[in-house]
N, C-alpha and C positions, 0 to 999 in steps of 0.2 A: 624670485627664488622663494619658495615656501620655508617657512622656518616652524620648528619645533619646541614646545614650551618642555624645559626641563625640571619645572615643577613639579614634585611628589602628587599622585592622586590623594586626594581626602575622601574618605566614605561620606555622604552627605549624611547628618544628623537624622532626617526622617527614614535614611533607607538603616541607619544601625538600629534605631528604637523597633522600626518591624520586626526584624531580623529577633533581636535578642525576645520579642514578646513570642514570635513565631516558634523561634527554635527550643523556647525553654518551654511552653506549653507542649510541644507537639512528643518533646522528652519524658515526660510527664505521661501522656495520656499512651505514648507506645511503649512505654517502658516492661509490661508483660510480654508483648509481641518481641520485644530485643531480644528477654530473655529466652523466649522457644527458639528463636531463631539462631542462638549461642549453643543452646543445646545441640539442634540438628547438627550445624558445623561440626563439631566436636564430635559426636555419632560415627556422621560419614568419613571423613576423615583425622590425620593425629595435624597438630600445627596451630598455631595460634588463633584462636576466632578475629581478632582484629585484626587486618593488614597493612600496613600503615611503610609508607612511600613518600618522598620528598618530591612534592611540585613548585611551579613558580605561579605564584600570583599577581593579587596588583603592585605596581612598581618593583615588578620582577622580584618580591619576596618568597623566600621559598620556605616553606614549613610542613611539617608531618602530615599527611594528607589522609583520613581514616577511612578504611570501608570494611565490611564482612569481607572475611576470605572464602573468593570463590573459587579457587584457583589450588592442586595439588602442590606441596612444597617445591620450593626451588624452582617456578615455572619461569622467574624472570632469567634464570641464565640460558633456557634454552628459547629465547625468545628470534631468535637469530635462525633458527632451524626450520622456522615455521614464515620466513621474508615472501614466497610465494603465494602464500595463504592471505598475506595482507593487503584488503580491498584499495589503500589508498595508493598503494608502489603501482610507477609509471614502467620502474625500470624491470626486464626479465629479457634472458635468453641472449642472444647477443649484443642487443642494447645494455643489459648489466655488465657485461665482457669490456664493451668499450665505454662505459664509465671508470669500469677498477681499473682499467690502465691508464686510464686521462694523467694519472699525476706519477704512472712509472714511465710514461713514454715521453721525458724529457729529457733534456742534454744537461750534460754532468762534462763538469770540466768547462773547457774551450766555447765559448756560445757560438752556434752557427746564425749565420744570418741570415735574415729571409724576409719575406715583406709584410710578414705576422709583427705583431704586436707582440715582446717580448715581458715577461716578468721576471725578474731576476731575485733570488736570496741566496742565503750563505751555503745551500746545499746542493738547487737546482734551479732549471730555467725552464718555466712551462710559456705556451703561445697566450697570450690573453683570452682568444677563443674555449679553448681547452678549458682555461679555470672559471671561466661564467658559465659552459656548460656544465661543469662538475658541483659548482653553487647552486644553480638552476634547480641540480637534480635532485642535490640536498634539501632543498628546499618543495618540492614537489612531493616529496616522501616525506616531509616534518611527521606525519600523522602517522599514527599504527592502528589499527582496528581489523583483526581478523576473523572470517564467519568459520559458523562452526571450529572454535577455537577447542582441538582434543586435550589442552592444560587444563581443563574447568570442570569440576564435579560435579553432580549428577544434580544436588539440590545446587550448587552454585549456578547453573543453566538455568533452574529456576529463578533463583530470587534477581539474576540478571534480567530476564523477561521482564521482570512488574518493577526495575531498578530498587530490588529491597537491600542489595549489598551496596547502595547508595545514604541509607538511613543513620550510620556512624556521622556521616557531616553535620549532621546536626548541630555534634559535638564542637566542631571546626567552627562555625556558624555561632552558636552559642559564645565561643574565645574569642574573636573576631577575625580568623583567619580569612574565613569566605562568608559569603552574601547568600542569602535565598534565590534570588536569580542576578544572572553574569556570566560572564564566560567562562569556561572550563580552566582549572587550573591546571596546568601542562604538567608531566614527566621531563626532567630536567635535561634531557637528551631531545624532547621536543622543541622546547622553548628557546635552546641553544638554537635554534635553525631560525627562530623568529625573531630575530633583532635588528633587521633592517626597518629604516624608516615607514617602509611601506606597511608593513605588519606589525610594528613596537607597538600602537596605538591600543592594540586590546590588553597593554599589560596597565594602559594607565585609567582603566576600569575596574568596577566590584568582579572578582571573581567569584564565582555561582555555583549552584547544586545543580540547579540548569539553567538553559538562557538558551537563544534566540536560535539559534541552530538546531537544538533539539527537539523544540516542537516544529520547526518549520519543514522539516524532512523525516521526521522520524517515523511517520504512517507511511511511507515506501523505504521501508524495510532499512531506515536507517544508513541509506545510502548516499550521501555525498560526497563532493570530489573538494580534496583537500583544497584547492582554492576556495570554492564555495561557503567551507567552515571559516576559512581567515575571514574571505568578504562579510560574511552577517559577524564576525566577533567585532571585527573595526563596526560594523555600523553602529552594534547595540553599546561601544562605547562611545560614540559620537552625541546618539541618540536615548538613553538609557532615560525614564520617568517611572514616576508610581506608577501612571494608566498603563504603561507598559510593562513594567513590572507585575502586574495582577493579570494583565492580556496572557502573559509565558505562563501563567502562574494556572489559570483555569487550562490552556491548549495542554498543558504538564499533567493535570491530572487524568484528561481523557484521551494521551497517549502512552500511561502506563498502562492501560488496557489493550494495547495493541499486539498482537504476535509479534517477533522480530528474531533475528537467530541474530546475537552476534557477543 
């Protein structure tokens, strides 16, 4: 039986001394570019220039997460209206039909019996099949990423191209929230779907500005399949080094020159 170490992740001493020389040099020399780039926001639309969102990091911390706001106010509530738009959902059309009723199409009351595998609690009885497929599906949709998203302003299109409403982490970076490179710190409706053994493993890593996923796909258009992303996040926390760290680090700068709509 494979067993799992419940040990807190430690950021290694050489990857924080990068970090904090990186991130406080790099605040420094962009600090006029911050500021045109506050202006436009502010221009284009009314709304805060910072947008700031609670994710989970290493050892499932979760803290303020900073970016330029690229996005028209109140775009997270309507985020639910836009589910077909989202490149990494498996589920549509009737397949989404028989998912939303997996957990109303159960016996209430009386349990009948049958040769299913039953679950029982205090308010219903679903088959065992039923609710691993309904986990499954959770879990296949953990990610959200949609193309041509119509919530995102005209320069926020932009400065998403060249990842410039990614340039506040610095800030995160600089405190010690997140790392120069590591895996993406999740939205907390993400992260909830990733706590199974099989996938906990990339929370007990540096979470990153970018890392491993994002240059290895990001020159086809950005397109990977929500498996794809857990598998390189678990590797790069298995495998994580300086030579690899400066490897994400160079492919990083000559993929924000890349087109991509998303």
């Amino acid at each position: 039986m494979q067993t799992y170490s419940l040990a807190p992740f430690k950021l290694p001493l050489w990857k924080r001394i990068f970090d904090i020389c990186v991130s406080g040099l790099a605040l420094i020399v962009l600090s006029p570019l911050l500021i045109l780039i506050a202006i436009a926001i502010r221009l284009e639309s009314k709304g805060p220039i910072i947008y700031k969102s609670k994710r989970v990091g290493s050892n499932y911390k979760v803290f303020n997460f900073l970016k330029f706001r690229t996005m028209f106010l109140d775009a997270d509530k309507h985020l639910k209206q836009f589910d077909k738009l989202n490149q990494y959902s498996t589920v549509n059309g009737d397949a989404e039909l028989e998912i939303n009723t997996l957990m109303n199409d159960v016996s209430y009351g009386d349990i009948v019996f049958s040769d299913d595998v039953l679950l029982v609690s205090d308010e219903f009885t679903i088959s065992e099949d039923s609710y691993l497929d309904k986990k499954k599906s959770e879990q296949d949709n953990a990610f959200v990423k949609i193309e041509n998203d119509p919530r995102i302003t005209k320069f926020g299109r932009i400065m998403r191209k060249y990842s410039i409403d990614e340039l506040p982490q610095l800030i995160n970076i600089f405190k010690g929230d997140m790392s120069i490179v590591g895996n993406r710190p999740l939205p907390l409706y993400e992260a909830e779907m990733l706590t199974q053994d099989d996938y906990s493993d990339r929370f007990f890593a540096p979470a990153g500005l970018t890392g491993l996923w994002q240059v290895e796909k990001r020159g086809d258009a950005g397109k990977l399949s929500a498996e794809e992303r857990k598998q390189l996040d678990g590797k790069y926390a298995k495998e994580f080094s300086f030579a690899l760290d400066l490897k994400i680090i160079m492919k990083t700068f000559t993929a924000f020159i890349q087109k991509e709509n998303v």
